[in-house]
C-alpha positions in Angstrom: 129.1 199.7 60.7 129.1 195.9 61.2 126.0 194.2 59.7 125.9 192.5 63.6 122.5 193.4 66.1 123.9 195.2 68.8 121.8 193.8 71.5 120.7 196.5 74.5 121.5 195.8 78.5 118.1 195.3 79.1 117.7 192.2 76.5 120.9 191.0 77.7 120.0 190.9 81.5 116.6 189.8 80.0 118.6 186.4 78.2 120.6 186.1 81.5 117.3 186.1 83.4 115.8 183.2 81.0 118.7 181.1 80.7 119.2 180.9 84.9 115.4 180.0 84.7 116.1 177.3 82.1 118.9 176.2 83.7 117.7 176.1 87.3 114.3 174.4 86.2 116.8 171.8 84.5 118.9 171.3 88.2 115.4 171.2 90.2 114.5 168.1 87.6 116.9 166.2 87.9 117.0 166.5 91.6 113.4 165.7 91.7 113.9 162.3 89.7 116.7 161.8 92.0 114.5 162.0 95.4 112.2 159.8 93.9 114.9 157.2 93.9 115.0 156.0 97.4 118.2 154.1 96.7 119.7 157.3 96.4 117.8 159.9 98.2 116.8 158.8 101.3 119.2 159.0 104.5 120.3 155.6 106.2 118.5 153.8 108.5 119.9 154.8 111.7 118.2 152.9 114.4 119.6 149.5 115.4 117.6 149.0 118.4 114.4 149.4 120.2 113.6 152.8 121.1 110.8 154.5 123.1 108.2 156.7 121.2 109.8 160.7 121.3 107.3 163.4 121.2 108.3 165.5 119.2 107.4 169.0 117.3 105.7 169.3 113.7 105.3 173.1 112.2 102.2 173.6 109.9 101.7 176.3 107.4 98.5 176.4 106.5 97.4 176.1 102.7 94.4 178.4 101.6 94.1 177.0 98.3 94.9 174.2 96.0 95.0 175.9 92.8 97.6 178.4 92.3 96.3 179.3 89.3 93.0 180.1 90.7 93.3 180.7 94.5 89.5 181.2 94.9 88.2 177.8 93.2 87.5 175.1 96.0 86.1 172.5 93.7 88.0 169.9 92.0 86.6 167.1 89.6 84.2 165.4 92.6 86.1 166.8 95.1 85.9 169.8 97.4 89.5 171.4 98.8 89.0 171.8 102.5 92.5 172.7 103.2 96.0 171.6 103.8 99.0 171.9 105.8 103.0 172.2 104.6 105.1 170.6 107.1 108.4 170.0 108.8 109.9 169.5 111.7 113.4 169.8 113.7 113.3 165.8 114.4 115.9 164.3 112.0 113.4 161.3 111.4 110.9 163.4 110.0 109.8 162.7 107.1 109.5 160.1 103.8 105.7 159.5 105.2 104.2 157.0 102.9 100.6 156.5 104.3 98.3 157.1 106.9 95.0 156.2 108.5 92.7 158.8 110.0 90.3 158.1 112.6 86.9 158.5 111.8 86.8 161.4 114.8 88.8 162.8 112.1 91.4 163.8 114.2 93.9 161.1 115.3 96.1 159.3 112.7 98.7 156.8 112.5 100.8 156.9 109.8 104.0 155.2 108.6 107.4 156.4 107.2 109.3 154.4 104.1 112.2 154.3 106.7 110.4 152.0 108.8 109.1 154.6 111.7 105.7 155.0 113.0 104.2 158.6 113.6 101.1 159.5 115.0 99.2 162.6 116.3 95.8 164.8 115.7 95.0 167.4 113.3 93.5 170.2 114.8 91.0 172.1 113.0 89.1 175.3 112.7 86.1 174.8 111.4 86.6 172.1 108.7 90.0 173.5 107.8 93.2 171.4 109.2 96.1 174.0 111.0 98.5 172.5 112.5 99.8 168.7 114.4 99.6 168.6 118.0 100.3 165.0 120.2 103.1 163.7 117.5 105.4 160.9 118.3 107.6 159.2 116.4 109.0 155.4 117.3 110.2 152.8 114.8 108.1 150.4 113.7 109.3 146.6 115.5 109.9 143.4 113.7 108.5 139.9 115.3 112.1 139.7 117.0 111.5 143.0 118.6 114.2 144.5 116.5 113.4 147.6 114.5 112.4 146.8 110.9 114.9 149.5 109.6 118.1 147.5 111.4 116.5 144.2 109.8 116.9 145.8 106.1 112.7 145.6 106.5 112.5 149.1 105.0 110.3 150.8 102.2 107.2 150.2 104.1 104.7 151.7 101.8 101.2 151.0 103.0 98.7 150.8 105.9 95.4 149.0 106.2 93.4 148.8 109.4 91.2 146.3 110.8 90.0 147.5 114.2 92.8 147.5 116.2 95.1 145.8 113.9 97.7 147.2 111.5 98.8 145.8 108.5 102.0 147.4 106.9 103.3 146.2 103.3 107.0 146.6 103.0 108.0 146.9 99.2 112.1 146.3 99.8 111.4 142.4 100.9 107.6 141.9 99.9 106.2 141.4 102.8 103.4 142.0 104.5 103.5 142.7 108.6 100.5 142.5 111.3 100.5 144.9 114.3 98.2 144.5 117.6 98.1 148.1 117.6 95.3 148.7 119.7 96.6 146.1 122.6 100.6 147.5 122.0 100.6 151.1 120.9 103.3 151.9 119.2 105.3 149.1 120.9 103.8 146.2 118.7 106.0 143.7 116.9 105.1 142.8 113.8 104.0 139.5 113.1 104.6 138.0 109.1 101.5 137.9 107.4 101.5 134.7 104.5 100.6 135.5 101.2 100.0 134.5 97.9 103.6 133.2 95.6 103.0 136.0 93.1 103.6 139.2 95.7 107.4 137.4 96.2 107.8 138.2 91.9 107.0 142.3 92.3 110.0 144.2 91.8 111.7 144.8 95.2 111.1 149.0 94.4 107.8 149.0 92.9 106.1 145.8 94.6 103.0 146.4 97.4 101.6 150.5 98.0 98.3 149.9 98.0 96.9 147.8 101.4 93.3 148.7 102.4 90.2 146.2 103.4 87.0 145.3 102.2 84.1 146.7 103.3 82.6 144.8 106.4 78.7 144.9 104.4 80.5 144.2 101.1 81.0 140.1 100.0 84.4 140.5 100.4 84.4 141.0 104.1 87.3 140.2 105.3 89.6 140.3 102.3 92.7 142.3 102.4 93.1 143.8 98.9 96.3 144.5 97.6 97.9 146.1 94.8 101.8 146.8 93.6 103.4 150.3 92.6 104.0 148.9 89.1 104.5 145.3 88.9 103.0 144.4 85.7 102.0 141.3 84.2 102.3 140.4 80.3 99.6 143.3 79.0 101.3 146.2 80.9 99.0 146.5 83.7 99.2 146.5 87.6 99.4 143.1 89.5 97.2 142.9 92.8 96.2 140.2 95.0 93.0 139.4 97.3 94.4 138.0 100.3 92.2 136.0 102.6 88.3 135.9 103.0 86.0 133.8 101.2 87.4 134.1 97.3 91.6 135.1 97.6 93.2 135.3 94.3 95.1 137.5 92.1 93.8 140.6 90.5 95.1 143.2 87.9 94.1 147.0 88.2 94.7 148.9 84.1 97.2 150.8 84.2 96.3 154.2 82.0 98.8 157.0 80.8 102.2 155.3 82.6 100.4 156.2 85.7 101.5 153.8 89.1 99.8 153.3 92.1 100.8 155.2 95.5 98.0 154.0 97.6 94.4 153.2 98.2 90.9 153.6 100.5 87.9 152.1 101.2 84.6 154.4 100.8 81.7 153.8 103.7 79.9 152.5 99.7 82.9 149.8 100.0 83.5 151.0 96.6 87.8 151.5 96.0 89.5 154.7 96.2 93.3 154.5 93.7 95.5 157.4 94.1 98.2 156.9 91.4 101.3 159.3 90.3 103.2 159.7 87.5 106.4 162.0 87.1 108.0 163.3 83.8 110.4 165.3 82.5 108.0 166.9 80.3 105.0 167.3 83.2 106.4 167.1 86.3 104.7 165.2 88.9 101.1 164.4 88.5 98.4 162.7 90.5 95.3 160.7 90.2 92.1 159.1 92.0 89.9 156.6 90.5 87.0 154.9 91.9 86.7 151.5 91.6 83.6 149.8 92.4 83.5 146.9 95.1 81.3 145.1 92.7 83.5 144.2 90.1 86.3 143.4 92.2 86.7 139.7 92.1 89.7 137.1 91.3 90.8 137.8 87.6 89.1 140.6 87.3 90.8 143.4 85.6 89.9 146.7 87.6 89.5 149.8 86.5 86.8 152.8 87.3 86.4 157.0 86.6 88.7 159.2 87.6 87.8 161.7 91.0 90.6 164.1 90.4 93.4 164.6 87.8 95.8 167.1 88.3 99.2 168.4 87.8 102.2 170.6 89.4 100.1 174.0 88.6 98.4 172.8 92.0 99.4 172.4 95.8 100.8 168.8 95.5 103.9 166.9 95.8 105.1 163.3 95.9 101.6 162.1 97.1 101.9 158.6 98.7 99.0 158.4 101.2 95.4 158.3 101.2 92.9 157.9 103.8 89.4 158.2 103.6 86.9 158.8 107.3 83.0 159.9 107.5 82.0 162.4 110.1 79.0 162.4 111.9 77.5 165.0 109.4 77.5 162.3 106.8 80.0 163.9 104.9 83.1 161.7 103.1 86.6 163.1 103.8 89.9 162.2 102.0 93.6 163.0 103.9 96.3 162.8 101.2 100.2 162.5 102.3 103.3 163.4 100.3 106.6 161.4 100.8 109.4 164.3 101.1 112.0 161.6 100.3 114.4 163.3 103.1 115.0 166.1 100.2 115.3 169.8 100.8 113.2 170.4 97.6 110.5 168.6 98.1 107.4 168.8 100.9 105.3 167.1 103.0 102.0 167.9 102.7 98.5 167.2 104.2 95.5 168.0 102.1 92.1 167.4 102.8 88.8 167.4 100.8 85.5 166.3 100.8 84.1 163.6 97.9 80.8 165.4 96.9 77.8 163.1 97.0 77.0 161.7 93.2 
């Protein structure tokens, strides 16, 4: 007899089995890193002129829990899961949604797509939990000419901040920074060129402005719009950001910890600063963060930085999170929305996960 192992058919099919897992965990990667190119993943902009808002039809599937792992565990660092939602929808625009502001009725939102197209609705709830989209339009978002931003090459537009009845939308492609009388125009607004500081012209066209959100009306910064890039780093390796208007504009930097970049940001009722950051790896996967910065020590120069509020990886219900939105209820009680950006890419989803920030 041959001094060879004769291997059985069950630890043959069993070395099949692991090399197709090995080998299909390699083709999901690499896909992954590719939908998290835009300049490769995303579809064209198709749009060359105005259109009218479409109504149109979003599925939800409703998530129970936010821990695979452990289906039964609803708290998370200093948060608390309240639900979530997977969807889609037949509309070929769908999708790529990189923020969002809620209401504080805690139903309506408006939320904008990297492809430059608005979409709003309400989340209907039972009880506190979120199950499904009703009232959803899409419409693309209008430059000052009244052409849509996606036909003007005005796309990437990463972030929403609200002021009343005014939208501000940061668009990362040409770093800029739009105005919208929503709340006289709708959905028909044009958007109106906002000036800014020289340094948000130097971010890197693909990782320049994600974060938009204002200060607190009872805070010293009233007024201020704060900014911060995706990863546009200055000499030390950490995140430039920018205070734009109110009483003391000027540039800030937020410290950049574990390669993580920034995907978006919130305003507590506290005026304190909510950071939701991301970080994917071959090694990891996609991960996401939320730090709390406080308002106080947000100044020109200053170099931000704060605790984290949740750290977590792929073993939970997330995806390419690129929105956060924060809204108090009448019961007092703080709620975050987080968004994921699909990228237009069959393997990836949009989700919509809510949780409430448990009182320190």
């Amino acid at each position: 007899m041959s001094g060879a192992v004769q291997s059985s058919p069950g630890s043959r099919i069993f070395a099949r089995v692991r090399s197709l897992v090995r080998d299909t965990r390699l083709v999901i990667a690499v896909l992954l890193i590719v939908s998290l190119n835009p300049t490769t993943a995303q579809t064209p902009v198709r749009q060359t002129v105005a259109e009218p808002p479409v109504k149109i039809e979003i599925n939800a599937v409703p998530l129970d829990a936010f821990e695979t792992r452990d289906p039964g565990k609803r708290r998370f660092g200093a948060l608390e899961f309240r639900g979530g939602l997977v969807l889609t929808s037949p509309y070929r625009e769908f999708g790529g949604v990189s923020a969002l502001r809620v209401q504080p009725d805690g139903s309506r939102f408006i939320a904008i797509t990297d492809q430059g197209r608005w979409l709003r609705g309400r989340i209907v709830y039972n009880g506190t939990r979120p199950v499904r989209i009703a009232d959803a339009e899409m419409a693309p978002a209008l430059g000052p000419s009244g052409r849509p931003l996606g036909a003007m090459g005005w796309y990437d537009t990463e972030a929403i901040a609200e002021d009343g009845g005014t939208l501000y939308v940061g668009i990362e492609r040409v770093n800029r920074i739009l105005r919208f009388d929503y709340g006289r125009s709708g959905l028909a607004a044009r958007g109106q060129v906002v000036p800014v500081p020289p340094g948000v012209a130097t971010l890197p066209n693909n990782k320049g402005l994600e974060c938009l959100t204002f200060a607190g009306k009872s805070t010293p910064l009233a007024g201020t719009l704060i900014a911060i890039s995706e990863r546009g780093l200055d000499a030390a390796g950490n995140i430039k950001g920018f205070l734009i208007g109110g009483r003391t504009p000027g540039e800030i930097v937020y410290r950049r910890q574990a390669e993580f970049d920034v995907s978006d940001c919130a305003t507590l009722p506290s005026g304190d600063l909510l950071v939701l950051e991301r970080k994917f790896r071959w090694s990891t996967g996609v991960q996401i963060r939320i730090r709390r910065i406080a308002i106080a020590s947000v100044a020109p120069g200053a170099l931000l930085d704060g605790p984290l509020l949740l750290d977590v990886d792929m073993g939970y219900q997330i995806d390419n999170m690129e929105g956060l939105s924060v809204h108090t209820l009448p019961s007092g009680e703080t709620v975050l929305t987080l968004i994921s950006d699909d990228n237009f890419s069959f393997l990836q989803r949009t989700l919509l996960l809510q949780f409430t920030l448990m009182p320190e």
